[in-house]
N, C-alpha and C positions, 0 to 999 in steps of 0.2 A: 621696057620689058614687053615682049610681044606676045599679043594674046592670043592665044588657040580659039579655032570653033570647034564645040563639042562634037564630040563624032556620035554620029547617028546609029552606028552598030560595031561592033567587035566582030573583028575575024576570029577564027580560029586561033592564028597564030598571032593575032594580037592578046588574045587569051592564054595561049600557051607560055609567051613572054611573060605576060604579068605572072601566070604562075611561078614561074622560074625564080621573079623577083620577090615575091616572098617567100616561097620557098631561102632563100640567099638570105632574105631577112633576120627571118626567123630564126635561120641556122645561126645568124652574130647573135643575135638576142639570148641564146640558149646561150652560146661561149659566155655572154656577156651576166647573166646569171651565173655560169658556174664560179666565174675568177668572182664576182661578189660574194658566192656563199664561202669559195675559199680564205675571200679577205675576211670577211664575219669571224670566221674559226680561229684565223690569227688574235684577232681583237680578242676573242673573248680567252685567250689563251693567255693574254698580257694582263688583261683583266684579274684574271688568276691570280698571275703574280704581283702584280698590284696589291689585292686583298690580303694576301699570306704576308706580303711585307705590312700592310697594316696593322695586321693582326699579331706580329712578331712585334712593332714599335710600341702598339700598345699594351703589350705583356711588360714590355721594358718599363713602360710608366706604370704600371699596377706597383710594380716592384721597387722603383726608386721613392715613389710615394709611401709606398710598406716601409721600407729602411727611414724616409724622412720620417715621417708616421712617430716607429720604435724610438727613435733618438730623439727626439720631440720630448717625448712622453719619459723617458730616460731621464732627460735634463730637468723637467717640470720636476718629476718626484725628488730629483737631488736636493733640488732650488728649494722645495717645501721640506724636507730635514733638514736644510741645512738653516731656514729661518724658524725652524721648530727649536733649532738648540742656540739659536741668538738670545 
């Protein structure tokens, strides 16, 4: 790799170049922020339905647990009349 000597002063239009160049920069960098905040929006959109499916599976276990629960407690009191009249 070949190494430069530092340059002693900036032209103008050595200046004006580099402006250019970030100006160019900056302009991807901004593109490159918006497509991130778009991606972000996405995610947290899935996110969403992620949680609502959580929250639907977990309703479903509230409830099979409620019916095991009932029928549990169903069969217990049979089980005790029925050794009540043994």
């Amino acid at each position: 790799m070949a190494v430069m000597a530092p340059r002693e002063s900036w032209t103008d239009e050595r200046l004006d170049d580099l402006e250019g160049h970030m100006d160019e920069g900056f302009r991807e960098v901004r593109g490159e922020i918006v497509e991130l905040r778009s991606e972000l929006g996405r995610v947290r959109e899935g996110l969403g339905e992620v949680k609502a499916e959580i929250n639907g599976i977990d309703r479903t276990m509230q409830i099979g647990f409620g019916i095991i629960g009932g029928v549990m407690t169903a069969m217990l009191g049979l089980l005790g009349l029925i050794a009540t009249q043994v």
